[in-house]
C-alpha positions as CSV (number, residue, x, y, z in Angstrom):
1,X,107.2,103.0,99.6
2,X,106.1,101.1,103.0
3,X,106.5,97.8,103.1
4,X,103.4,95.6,105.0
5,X,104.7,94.5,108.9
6,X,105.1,90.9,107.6
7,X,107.3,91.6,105.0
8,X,109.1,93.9,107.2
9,X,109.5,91.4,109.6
10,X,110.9,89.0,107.5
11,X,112.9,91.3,105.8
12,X,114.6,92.4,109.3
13,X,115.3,88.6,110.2
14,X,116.9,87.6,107.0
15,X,119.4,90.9,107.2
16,X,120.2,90.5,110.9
17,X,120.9,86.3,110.0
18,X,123.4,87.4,107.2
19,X,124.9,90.3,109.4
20,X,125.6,86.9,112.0
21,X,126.3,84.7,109.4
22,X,129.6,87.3,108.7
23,X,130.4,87.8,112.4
24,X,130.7,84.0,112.3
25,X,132.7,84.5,108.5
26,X,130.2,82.8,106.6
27,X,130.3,85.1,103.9
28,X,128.6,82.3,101.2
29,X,125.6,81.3,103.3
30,X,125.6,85.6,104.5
31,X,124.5,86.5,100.7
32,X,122.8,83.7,100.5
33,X,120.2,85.3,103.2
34,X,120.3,88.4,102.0
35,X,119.5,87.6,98.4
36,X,116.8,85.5,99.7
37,X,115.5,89.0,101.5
38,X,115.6,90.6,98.0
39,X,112.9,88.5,96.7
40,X,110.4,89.6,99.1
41,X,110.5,93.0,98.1
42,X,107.4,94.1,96.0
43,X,107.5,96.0,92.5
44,X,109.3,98.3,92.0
45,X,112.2,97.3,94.0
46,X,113.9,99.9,93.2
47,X,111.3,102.2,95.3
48,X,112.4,100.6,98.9
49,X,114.8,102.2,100.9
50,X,116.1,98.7,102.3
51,X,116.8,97.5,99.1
52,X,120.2,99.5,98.3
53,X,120.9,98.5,102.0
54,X,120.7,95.0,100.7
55,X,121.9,95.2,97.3
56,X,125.2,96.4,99.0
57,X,125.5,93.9,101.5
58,X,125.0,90.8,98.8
């Protein structure tokens, strides 16, 4: 399923700020972001590709 540009956007941002928040070894505040990039997945979640990319990374 394709997710709308904004979303996508968003989605892109809060990933990249947890992959930084690591390389700084902020683990805590790293999930933090990309749990909060979870949420803005549509229903079904389980039908986007990102979100097993995600769901690892938390």
């Amino acid at each position: 399923m394709e997710l709308p540009s904004d979303i996508y956007g968003q989605l892109e941002e809060l990933s990249n700020a947890g992959n930084d928040l690591v390389d700084d070894e902020n683990y805590s505040l790293a999930i933090g972001k990309w749990m909060e990039a979870l949420t803005l997945l549509p229903e079904p979640k389980s039908a986007h590709v990102g979100r097993t990319r995600l769901q690892c990374a938390a």
